[in-house]
VOGU-3710 file (C-alpha; in Angstrom, 3 decimals, decimal comma):
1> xxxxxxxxxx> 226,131/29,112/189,549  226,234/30,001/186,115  229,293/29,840/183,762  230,786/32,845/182,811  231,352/33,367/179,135  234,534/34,969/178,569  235,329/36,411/174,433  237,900/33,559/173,025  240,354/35,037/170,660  242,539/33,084/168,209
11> xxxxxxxxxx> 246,257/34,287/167,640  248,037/32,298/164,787  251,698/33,245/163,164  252,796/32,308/159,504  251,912/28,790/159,301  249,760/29,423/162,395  247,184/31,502/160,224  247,104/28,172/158,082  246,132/26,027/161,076  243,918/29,142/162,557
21> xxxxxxxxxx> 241,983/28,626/159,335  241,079/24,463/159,381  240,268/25,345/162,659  237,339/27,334/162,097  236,592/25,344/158,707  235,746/22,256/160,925  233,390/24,151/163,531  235,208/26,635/165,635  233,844/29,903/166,113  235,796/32,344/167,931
31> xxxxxxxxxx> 234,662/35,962/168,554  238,240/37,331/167,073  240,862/36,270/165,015  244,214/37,904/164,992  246,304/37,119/161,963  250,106/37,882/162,080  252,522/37,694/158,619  249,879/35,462/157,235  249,194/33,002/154,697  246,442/34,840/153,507
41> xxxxxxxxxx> 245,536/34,859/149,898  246,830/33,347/146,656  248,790/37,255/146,271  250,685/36,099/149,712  252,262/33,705/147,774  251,001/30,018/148,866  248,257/28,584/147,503  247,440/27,152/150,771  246,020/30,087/152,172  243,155/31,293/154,434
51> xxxxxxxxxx> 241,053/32,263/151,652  241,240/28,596/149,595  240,415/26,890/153,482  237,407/29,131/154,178  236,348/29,492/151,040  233,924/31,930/152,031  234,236/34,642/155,022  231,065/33,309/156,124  232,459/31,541/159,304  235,556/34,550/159,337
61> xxxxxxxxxx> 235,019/36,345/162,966  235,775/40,092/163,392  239,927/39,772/162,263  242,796/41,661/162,443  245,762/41,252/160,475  248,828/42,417/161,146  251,579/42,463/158,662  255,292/44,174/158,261  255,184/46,529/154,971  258,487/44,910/154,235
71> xxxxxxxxxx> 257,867/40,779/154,882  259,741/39,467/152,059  258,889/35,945/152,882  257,519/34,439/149,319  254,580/32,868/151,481  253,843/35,772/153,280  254,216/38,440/150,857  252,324/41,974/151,237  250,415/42,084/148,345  248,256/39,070/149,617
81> xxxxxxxxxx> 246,992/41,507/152,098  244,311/43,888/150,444  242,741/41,074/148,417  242,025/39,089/151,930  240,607/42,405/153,372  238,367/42,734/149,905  237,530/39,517/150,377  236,788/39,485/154,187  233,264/41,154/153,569  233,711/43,821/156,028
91> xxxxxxxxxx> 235,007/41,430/158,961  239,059/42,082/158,958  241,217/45,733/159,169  245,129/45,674/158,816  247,573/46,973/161,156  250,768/47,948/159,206  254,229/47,561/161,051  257,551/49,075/159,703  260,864/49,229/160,816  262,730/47,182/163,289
101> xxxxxxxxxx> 265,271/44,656/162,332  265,686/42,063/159,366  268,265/39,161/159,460  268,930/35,959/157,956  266,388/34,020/156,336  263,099/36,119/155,465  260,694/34,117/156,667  262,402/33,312/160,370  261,894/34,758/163,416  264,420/37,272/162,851
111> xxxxxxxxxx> 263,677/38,926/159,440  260,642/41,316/158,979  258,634/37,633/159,060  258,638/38,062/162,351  258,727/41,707/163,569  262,362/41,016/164,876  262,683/43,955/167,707  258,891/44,611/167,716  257,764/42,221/170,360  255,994/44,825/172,840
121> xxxxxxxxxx> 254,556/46,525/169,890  253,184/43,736/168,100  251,697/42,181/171,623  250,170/45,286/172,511  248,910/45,644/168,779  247,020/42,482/169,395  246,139/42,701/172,943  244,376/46,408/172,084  242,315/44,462/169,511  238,621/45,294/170,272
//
């Protein structure tokens, strides 16, 4: 009996998108990548980023990003989010999130960092992704 070959998809969070990244730098090759309040380009505000581990989007599998319009993490920061699309030859889209709730420290679970009150939204967000 065969093996059925079921479509892996990798889901990484803020420093998640960081380890998402060496992952497929040292070999792994998802079909989908789903990137949420990401470390993704020098604009996000780390130079660690998705772009400087890739290095090219080569090896980048169809992506999705999703990102709050107001993440005021300095790591995380909106503006890092067209140049990774630019960048992404064609292989990532954006989902923007607003509203909800911000509190505390902006890049915990409970500021815009983490789409505090946007749980089901977010999930289904990703879950939809195609």
């Amino acid at each position: 009996m065969a093996a059925i070959k079921r479509p892996v998809t990798v889901i990484g969070t803020s420093r998640g998108t960081i380890r998402a990244a060496e992952g497929i730098a040292r070999g792994a090759r998802p079909d989908a990548l789903v990137l949420t309040s990401g470390f993704l380009s020098s604009e996000s505000g780390s130079s660690q980023n998705v772009m400087s581990i890739l290095g090219s989007p080569a090896s980048l599998p169809r992506t999705l990003i999703i990102h709050h319009s107001q993440d005021s993490c300095r790591a995380t920061l909106p503006a890092g989010v067209d140049p990774f699309v630019k960048w992404s030859a064609g292989r990532a889209r954006v989902a923007w999130i607003s509203g909800g709730r911000s509190e505390g420290d902006p890049c915990e679970a409970f500021a815009h960092h983490g789409f505090n009150g946007q749980d089901a939204q977010i999930v289904g967000i990703a879950a939809g992704f195609q």
